[in-house]
C-alpha positions in Angstrom: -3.8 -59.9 -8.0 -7.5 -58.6 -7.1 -7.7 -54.8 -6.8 -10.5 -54.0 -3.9 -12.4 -51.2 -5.3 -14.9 -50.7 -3.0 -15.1 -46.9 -1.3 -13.2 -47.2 1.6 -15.1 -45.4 5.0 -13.2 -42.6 5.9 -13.2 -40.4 8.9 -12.8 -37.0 9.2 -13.6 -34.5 12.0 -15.8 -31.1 11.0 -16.4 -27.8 13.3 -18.6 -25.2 12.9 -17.7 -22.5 15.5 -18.7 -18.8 16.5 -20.6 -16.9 19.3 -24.1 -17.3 20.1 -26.1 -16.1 16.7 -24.1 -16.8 14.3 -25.8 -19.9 12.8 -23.9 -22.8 14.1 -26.9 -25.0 14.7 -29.0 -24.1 11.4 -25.2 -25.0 9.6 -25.5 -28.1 11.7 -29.2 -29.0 10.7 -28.4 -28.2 6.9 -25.1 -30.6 6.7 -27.7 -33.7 8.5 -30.6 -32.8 6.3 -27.7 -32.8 3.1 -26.4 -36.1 4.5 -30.2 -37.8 5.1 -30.8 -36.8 1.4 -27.7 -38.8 0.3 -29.1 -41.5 2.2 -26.4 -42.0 5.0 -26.7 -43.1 8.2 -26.9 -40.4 10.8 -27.2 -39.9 14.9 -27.6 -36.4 16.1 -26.8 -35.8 19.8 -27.5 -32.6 21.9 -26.5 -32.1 25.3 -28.8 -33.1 28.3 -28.6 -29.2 29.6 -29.8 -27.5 26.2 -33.4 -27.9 27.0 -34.7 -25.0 25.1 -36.0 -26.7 21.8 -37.6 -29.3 23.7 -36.6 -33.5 24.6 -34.8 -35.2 21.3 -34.5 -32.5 19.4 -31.7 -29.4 18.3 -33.8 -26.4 17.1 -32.0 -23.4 15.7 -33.0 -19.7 16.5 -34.7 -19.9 12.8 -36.5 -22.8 13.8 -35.0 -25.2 11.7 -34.6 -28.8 14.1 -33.9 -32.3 13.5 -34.3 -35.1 16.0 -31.8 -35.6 18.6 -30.4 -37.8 20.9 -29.5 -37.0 24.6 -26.2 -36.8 26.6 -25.1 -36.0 29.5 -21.2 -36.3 28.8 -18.6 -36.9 26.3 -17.8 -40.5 27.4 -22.0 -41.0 26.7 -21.5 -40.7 22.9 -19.9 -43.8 21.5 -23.0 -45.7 23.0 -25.4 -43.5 21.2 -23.7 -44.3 18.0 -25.6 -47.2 15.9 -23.7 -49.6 13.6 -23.8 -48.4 10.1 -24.0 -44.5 11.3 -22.0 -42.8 8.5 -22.8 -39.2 10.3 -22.4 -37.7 13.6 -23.7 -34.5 14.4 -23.2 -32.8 18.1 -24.9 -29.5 18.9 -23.6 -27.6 21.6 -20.1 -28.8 22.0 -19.0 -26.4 24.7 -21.4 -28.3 27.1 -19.4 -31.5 26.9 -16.3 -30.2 28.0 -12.5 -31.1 26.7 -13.6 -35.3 27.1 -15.4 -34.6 23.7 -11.9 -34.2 22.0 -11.0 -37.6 22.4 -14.6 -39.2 21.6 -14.9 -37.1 18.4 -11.5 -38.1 17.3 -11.8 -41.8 17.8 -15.0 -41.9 16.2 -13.3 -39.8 13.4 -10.4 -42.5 13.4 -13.2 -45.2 13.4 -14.4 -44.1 10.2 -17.3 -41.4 11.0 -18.0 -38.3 9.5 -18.0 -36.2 12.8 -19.3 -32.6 13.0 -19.7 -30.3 16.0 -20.8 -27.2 16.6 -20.4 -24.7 19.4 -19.0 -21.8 21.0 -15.9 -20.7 20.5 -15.8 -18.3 23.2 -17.1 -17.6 26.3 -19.8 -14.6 27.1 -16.6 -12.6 28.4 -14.2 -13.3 25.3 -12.3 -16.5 26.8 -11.5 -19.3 24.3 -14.2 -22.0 24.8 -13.1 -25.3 25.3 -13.4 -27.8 23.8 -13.6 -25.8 20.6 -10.0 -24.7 20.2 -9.0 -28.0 20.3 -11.3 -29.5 18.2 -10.8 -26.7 15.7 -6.3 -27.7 16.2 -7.1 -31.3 14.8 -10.4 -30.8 12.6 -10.2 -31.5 8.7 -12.1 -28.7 8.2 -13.4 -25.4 10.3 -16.2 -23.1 9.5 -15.5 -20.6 11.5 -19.1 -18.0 11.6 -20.3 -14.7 13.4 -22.8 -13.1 14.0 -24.6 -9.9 13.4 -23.6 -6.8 16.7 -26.8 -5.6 17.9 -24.8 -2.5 18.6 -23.7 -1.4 15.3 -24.6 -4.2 12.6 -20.7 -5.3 11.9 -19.5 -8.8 12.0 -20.1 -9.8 15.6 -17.4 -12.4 16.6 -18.5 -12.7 20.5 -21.6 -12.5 22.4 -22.2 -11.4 26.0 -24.7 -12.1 28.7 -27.1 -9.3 29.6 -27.7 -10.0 33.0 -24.5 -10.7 34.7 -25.6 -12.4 38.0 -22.2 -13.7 38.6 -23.6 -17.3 39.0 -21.0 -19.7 38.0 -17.8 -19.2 36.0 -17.6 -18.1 32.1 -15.8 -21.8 31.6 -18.5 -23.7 33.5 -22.1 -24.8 31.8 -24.6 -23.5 34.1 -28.4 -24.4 33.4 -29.9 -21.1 34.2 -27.5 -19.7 31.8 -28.8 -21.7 28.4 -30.4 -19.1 26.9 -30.8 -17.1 23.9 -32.2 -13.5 22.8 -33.4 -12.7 26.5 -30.0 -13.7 27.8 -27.4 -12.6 25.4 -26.7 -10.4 22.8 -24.3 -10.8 19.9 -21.0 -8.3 19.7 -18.1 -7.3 17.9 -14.8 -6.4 18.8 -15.6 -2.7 19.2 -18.5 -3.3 21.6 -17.9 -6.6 23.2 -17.7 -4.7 26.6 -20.3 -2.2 25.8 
């Protein structure tokens, strides 16, 4: 009886989560850069409404980037995915709504090494979905914060500065991608400051 020892491909379903500032994206970039040195196969997606670093690329507030792929939905993804990917990377998973549970699970189950990252709550302290879920059947969650521009403690939320009360907290809304001129990272204490 032959034994098979070749590695099997096994998938497994990563998250890195936390509010605006906290270094999701820049964890993101550093886990595709790690992979692309161990030579692996990797497709990095962003969603079509995060425009701020640019077409086909996800840019940290650091500036650290990577080229990226574009999508306008979860359902998108699968398609994006070359044969031989070993990696997939999605950046701003709150944009894609609860669909991306499914995709990033069955590519998971398919054998890919899934991670996403995104918010895991809202501007006004609501869980974020699809976060939550993802982070109910991930193998592993890295869960960051930020720094509060108030007082300097662990900031676990964020907040938009300039409430116009255009669209809802649960709803992407393109004139609300932002960052430093937008929102500001808090904690607990002054989340409603």
């Amino acid at each position: 009886m032959a034994i098979d020892h070749a590695p099997q491909r096994t998938g497994r379903l990563e998250v890195v989560a936390g509010p605006m500032f906290a270094g999701k994206t820049e964890e993101l970039v550093r886990r595709v850069h790690r992979a692309r040195i161990a030579r692996r196969a990797v497709v990095v997606v962003a969603h079509e409404l995060d425009t701020r670093s640019g077409p086909g690329r996800v840019a940290s507030h650091s500036g650290l980037e990577v080229a990226s792929a574009t999508a306008a939905a979860a359902g998108e993804i699968p398609a994006l995915v070359a044969p031989g990917t070993e990696l997939l990377a999605v950046d701003e998973a709150q944009f894609f709504g609860p669909e991306l549970v499914e995709v990033a699970v069955g590519l998971a189950d398919a054998g890919l090494v899934v991670v996403v990252a995104g918010l895991a709550v809202t501007f006004d302290g609501r869980p974020f979905s699809p976060l939550p879920e993802l982070m109910a059947v991930a193998e592993s969650v890295t869960k960051l914060t930020a720094v509060c521009t108030v007082c300097g403690r662990d900031a676990a939320y964020h907040v938009r500065l300039d409430d116009d009360g255009a669209g809802d907290a649960l709803t992407p809304v393109a004139g609300h991608v932002g960052g430093t001129e937008s929102y500001q990272a808090r904690c607990r204490a002054h989340r409603s400051t």
